[in-house]
Every structure is written in structure tokens, then in C-alpha cells.
C-alpha positions as CSV (number, residue, x, y, z in Angstrom):
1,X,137.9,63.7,106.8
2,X,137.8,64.4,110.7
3,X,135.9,64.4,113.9
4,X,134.9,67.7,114.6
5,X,135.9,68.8,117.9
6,X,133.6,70.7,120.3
7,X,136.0,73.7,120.0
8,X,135.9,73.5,116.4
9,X,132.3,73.2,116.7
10,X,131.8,76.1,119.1
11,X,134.0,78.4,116.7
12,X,131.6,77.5,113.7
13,X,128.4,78.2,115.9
14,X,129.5,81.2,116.9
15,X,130.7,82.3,113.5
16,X,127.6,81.0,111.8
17,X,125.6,83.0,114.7
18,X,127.8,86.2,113.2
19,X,126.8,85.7,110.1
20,X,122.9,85.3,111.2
21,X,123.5,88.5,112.5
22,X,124.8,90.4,110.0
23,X,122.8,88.8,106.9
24,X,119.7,90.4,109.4
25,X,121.4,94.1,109.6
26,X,122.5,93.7,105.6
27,X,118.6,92.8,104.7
28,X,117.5,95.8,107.1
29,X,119.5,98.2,104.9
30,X,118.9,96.3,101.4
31,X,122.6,95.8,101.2
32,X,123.7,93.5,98.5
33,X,126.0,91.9,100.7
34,X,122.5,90.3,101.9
35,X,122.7,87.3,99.4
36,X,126.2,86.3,100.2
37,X,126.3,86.5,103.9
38,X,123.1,84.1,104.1
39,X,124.7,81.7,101.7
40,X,127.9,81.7,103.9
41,X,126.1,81.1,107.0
42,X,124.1,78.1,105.3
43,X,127.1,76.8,103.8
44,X,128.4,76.5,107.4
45,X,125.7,75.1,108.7
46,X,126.0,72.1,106.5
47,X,129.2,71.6,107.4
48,X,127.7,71.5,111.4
49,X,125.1,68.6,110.3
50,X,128.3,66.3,109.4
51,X,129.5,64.2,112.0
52,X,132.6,64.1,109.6
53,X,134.1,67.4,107.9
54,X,137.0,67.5,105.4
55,X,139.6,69.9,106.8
56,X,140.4,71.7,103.6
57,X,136.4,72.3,102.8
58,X,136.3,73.7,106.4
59,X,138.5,75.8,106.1
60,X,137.1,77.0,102.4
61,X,133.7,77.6,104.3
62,X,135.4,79.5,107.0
63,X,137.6,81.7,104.9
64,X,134.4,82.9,102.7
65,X,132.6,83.2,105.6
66,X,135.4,85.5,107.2
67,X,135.8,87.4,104.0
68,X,131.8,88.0,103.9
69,X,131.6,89.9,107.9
70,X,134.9,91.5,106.8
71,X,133.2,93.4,103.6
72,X,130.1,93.8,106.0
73,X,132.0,95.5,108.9
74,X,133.5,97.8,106.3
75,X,130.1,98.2,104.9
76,X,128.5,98.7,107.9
77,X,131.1,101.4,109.0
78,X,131.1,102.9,105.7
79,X,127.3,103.9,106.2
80,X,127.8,105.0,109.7
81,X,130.1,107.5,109.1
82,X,128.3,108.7,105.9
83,X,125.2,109.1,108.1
84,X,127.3,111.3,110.8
């Protein structure tokens, strides 16, 4: 387990803040991607309430989490260009 630093820190805010984001624009168009991009963003911000975090659960957390906006942005893309 380690300290987090406030870079660290930053990068999981503004990831988690992502994830907000896109969990709000999935529920919008009843995507099912909904579900897993909230449970993503709440699994990272559990890992922001530790004062502690283990470095191989971070980057678990992270990788899902990167996984989850990278099968939204496809998604979201997807449905643009079937709506042109």
C-alpha cells in the first residue's frame, strides 16, 4: 500500500469526473453501458476515500474504468454516425 500523490489523485478525479459524465449521456440514451460505467466511477471513488491505496488494485480500478469510456466513446460514435 501507498500514499497517494496529488497527481495520482488529480488523474483519478478527473477520470472519475469522465466517468460521471459519460454514465449521465449513457442513462440519457438507455445505453446498457449505463450500469457499468456508474459502477466504475464508484469503484474509483472508493479508492479516493483511502488515505492508503494498493498499487495493483489501482491500477485494476483504472484499467476497467479506461476500458468502460473506451466502449462508451465507440458507442457514443457509433450512434452519431447512425443518426447522420
Amino acid at each position: 500500500m501507498s500514499q497517494v500523490d496529488r497527481n495520482e489523485r488529480k488523474r483519478l478525479e478527473d477520470l472519475s469526473a469522465q466517468l460521471r459524465e459519460a454514465t449521465c449521456a449513457a442513462l440519457d440514451n438507455r445505453s446498457a453501458l449505463a450500469r457499468s460505467l456508474d459502477e466504475s466511477r464508484s469503484e474509483l471513488e472508493r479508492l479516493l476515500m483511502l488515505s492508503t491505496i494498493d498499487a495493483a488494485e489501482c491500477r485494476r480500478v483504472v484499467i476497467r474504468a479506461q476500458m468502460m469510456l473506451d466502449a462508451w466513446h465507440g458507442m457514443a460514435a457509433g450512434m452519431f454516425a447512425r443518426a447522420r
